[in-house]
Structures are given as C-alpha cells and as structure tokens.
mmCIF file of the C-alpha atoms, coordinates in Angstrom:
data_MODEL
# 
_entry.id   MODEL 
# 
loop_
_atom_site.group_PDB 
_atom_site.id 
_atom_site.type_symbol 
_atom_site.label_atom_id 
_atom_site.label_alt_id 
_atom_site.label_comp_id 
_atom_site.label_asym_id 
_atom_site.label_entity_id 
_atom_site.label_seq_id 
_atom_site.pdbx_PDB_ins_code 
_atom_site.Cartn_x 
_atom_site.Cartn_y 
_atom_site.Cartn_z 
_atom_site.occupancy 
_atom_site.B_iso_or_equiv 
_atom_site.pdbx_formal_charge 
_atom_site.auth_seq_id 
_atom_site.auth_comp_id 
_atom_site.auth_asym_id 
_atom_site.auth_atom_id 
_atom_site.pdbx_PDB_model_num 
ATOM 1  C CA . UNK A 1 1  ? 71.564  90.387 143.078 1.00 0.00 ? 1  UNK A CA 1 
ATOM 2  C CA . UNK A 1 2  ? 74.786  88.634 143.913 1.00 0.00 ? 2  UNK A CA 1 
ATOM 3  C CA . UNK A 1 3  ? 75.531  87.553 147.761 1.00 0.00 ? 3  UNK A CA 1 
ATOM 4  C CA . UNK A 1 4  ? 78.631  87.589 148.964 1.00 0.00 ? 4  UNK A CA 1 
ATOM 5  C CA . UNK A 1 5  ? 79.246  83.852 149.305 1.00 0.00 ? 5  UNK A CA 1 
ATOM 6  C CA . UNK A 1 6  ? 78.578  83.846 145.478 1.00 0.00 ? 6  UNK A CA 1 
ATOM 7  C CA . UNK A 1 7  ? 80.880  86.265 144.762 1.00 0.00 ? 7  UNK A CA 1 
ATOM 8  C CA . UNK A 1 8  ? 83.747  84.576 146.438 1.00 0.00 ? 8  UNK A CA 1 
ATOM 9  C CA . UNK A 1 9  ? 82.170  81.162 145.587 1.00 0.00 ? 9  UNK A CA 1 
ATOM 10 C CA . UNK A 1 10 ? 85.757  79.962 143.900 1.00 0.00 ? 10 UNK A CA 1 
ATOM 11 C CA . UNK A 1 11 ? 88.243  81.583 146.284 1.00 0.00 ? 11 UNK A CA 1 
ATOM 12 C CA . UNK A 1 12 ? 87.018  80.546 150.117 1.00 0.00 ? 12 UNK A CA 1 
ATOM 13 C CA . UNK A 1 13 ? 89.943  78.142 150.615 1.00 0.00 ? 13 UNK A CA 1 
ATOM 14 C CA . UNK A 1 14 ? 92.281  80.745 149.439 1.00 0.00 ? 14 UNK A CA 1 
ATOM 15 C CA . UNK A 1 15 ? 90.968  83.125 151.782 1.00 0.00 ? 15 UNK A CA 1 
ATOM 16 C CA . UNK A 1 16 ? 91.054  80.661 154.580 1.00 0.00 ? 16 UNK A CA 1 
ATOM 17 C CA . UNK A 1 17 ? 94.429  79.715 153.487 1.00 0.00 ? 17 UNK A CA 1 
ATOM 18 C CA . UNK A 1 18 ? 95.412  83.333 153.494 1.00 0.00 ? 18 UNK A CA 1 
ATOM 19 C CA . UNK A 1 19 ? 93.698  83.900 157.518 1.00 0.00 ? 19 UNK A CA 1 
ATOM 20 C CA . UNK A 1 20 ? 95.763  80.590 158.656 1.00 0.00 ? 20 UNK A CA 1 
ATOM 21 C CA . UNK A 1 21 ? 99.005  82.622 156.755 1.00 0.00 ? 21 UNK A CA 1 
ATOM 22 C CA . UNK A 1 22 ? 98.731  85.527 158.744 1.00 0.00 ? 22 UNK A CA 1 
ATOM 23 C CA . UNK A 1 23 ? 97.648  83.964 161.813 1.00 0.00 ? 23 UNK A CA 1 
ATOM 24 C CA . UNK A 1 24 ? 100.448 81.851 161.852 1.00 0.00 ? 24 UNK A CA 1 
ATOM 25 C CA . UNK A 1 25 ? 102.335 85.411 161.398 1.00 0.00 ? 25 UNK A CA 1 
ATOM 26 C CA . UNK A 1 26 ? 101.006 86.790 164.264 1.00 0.00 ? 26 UNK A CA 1 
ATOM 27 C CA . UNK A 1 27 ? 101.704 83.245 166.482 1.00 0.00 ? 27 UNK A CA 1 
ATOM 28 C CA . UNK A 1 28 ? 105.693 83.478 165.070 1.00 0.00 ? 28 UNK A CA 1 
ATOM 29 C CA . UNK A 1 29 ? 105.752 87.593 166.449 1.00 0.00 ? 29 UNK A CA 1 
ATOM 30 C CA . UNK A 1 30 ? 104.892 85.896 169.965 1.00 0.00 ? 30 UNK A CA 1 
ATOM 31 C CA . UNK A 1 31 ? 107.359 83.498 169.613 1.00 0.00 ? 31 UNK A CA 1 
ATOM 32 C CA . UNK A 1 32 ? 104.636 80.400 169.453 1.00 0.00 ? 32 UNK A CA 1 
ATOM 33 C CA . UNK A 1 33 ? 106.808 78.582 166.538 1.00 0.00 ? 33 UNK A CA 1 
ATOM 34 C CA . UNK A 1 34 ? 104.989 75.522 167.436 1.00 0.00 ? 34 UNK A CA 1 
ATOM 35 C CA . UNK A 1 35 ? 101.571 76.811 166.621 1.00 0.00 ? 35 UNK A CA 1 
ATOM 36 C CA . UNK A 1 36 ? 103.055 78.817 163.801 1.00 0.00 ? 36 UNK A CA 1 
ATOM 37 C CA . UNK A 1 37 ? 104.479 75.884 162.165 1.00 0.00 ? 37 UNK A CA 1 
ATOM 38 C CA . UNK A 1 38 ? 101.050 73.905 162.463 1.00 0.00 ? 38 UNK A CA 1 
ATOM 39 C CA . UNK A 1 39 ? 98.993  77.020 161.001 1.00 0.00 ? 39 UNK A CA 1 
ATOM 40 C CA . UNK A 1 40 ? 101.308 77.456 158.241 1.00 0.00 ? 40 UNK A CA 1 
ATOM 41 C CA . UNK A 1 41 ? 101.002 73.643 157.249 1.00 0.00 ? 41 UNK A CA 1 
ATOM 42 C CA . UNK A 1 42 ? 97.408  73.908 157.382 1.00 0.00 ? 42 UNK A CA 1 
ATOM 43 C CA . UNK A 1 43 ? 97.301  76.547 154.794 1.00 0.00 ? 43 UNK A CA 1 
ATOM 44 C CA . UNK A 1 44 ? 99.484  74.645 152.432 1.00 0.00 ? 44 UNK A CA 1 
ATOM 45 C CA . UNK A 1 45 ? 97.199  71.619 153.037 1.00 0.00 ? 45 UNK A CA 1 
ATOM 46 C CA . UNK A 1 46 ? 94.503  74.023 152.283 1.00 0.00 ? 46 UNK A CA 1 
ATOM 47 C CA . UNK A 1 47 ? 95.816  75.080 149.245 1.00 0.00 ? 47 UNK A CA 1 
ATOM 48 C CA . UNK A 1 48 ? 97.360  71.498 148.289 1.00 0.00 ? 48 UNK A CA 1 
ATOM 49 C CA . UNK A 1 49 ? 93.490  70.552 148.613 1.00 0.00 ? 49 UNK A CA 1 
ATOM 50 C CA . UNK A 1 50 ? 91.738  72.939 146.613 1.00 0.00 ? 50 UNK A CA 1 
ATOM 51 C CA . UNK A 1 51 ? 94.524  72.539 143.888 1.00 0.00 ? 51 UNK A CA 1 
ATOM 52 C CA . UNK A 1 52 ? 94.131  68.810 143.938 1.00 0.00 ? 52 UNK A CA 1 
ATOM 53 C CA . UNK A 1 53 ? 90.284  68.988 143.452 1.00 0.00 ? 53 UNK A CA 1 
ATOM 54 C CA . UNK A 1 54 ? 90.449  71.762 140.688 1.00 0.00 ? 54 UNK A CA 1 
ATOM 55 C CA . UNK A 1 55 ? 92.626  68.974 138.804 1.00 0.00 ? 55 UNK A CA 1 
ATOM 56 C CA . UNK A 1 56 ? 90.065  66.250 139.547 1.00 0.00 ? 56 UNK A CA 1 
ATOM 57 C CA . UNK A 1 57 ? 87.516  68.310 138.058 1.00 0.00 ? 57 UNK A CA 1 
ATOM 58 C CA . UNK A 1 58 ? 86.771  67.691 134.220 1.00 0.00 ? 58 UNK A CA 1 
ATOM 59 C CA . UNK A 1 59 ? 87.251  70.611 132.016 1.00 0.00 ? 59 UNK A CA 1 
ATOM 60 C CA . UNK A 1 60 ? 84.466  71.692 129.753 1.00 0.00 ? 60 UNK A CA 1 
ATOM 61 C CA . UNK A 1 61 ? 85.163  70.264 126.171 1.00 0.00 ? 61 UNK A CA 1 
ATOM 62 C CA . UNK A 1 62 ? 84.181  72.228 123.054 1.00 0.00 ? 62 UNK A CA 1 
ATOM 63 C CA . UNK A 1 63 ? 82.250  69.753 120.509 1.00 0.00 ? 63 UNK A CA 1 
ATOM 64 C CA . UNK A 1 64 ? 84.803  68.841 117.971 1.00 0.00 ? 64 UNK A CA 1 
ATOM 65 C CA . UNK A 1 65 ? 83.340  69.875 114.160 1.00 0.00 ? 65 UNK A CA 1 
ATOM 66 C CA . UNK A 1 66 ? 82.554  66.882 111.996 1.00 0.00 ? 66 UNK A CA 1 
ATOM 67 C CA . UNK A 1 67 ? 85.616  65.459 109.710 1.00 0.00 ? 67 UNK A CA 1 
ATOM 68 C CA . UNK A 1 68 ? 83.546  64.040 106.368 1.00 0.00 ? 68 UNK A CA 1 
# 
C-alpha cells in the first residue's frame, strides 16, 4: 500500500512552491506587497532549487550493444 508521502514523493517542492504562490496571493489582496514580494521569491527559489538538483542528478543510461 502506497502512503501519501510516496505518492507525492517527486512533487513536494512544487506543492510548497504552489502554497507560498497563493499565499503570497492572499498577502497582495491585503495590500502586504512586502510580504507578497518575499513569498513569491521564495517559491521561485523553490522551484529554481528543485530544478537545479533534477539537473545535477545523473540520468539512467541504457547499456550501449557491443560494436564487433
């Protein structure tokens, strides 16, 4: 059986990217632009993160068929 933080394994910094989004939203409706601005950079760091690691990772390579 599959838990939840399995499920999900792959996308938690999206989703946390996508709660500091709409939080900084909701602080720009009450007129906190301050706040707003800082929770929308720390969703692009977020994301700016989790791309930078997936590059960092090494891809799987397929064994290359013999060439006698």
């Amino acid at each position: 059986m599959l838990t939840l933080i399995t499920l999900i394994s792959g996308y938690k910094t999206y989703i946390a990217a996508a709660g500091l989004l709409g939080l900084a939203v909701y602080q720009a409706s009450q007129a906190d632009y301050a706040s707003a601005y800082q929770s929308f950079m720390a969703a692009l760091a977020a994301v700016g993160l989790r791309h930078a690691i997936a590059k960092t990772v090494p891809s799987p390579t397929t064994p290359s068929s013999p060439t006698a």
